[in-house]
N, C-alpha and C positions, 0 to 999 in steps of 0.2 A: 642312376642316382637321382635322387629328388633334389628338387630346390627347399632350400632353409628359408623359413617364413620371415624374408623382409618386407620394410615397406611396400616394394614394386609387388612381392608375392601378393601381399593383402590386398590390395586392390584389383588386381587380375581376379582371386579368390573371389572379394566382394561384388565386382563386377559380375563376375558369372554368376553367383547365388541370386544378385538381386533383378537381374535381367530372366532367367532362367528356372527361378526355386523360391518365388517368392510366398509361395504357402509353407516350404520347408521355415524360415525362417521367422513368420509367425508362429509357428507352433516350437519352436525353439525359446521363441519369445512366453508363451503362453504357459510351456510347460518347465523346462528349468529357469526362465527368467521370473518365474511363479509370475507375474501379469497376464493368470487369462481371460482376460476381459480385452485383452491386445485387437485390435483392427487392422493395424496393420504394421507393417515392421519391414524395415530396413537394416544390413551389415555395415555397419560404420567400418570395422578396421576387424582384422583376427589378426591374435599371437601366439606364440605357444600355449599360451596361459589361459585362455577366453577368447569370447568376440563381444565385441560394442553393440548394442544392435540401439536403432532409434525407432521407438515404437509410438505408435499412435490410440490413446486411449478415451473415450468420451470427446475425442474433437482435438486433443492436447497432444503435443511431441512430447517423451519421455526417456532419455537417456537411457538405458540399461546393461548390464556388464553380466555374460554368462561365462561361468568358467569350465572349462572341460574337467571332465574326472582324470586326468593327466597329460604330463606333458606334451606337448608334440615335438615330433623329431624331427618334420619337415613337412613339404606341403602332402605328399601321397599319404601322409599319419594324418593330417586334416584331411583330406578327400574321405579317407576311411572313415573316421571319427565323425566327420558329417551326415555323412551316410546311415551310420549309428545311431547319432541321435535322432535322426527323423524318425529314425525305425520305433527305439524306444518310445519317442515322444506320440506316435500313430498308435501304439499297441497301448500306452498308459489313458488312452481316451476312447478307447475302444470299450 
């Protein structure tokens, strides 16, 4: 069984993306956060619902809220789900 995306989840989550995937989450940012002029970008927090990401544009930090095309069930529905959208987000700039 997975764990349910609480707080402690989201930062273990966010931890590993931004130590580990930090081109994944520019191009998150770039491509459904529509900011593709992004430089760089940071996972503030993921919920079911979205992730926060703090993005860096012309010099300036920018808040930004992406939301999944559905729910997540728990964190292996985020692992997948992220996975996905890189995937999406590589082949839509291809």
């Amino acid at each position: 069984m997975s764990d349910p995306i609480t707080p402690a989840v989201s930062d273990r989550i966010c931890q590993h993306m931004n130590e580990d995937h930090s081109n994944a989450i520019i191009l998150y940012a770039q491509v459904f956060g529509n900011v593709p002029e992004t430089e760089t970008a940071t996972m503030e927090s993921i919920d079911p619902e979205g992730m926060n990401l703090l993005v860096k544009v012309k010099g300036e930090n920018k808040p930004i809220r992406v939301t999944f095309d559905h729910i997540l069930k728990d964190s292996e529905d985020a692992h997948h789900t992220l996975i996905d959208m890189v995937k999406k987000a590589r082949n839509s700039q291809s």
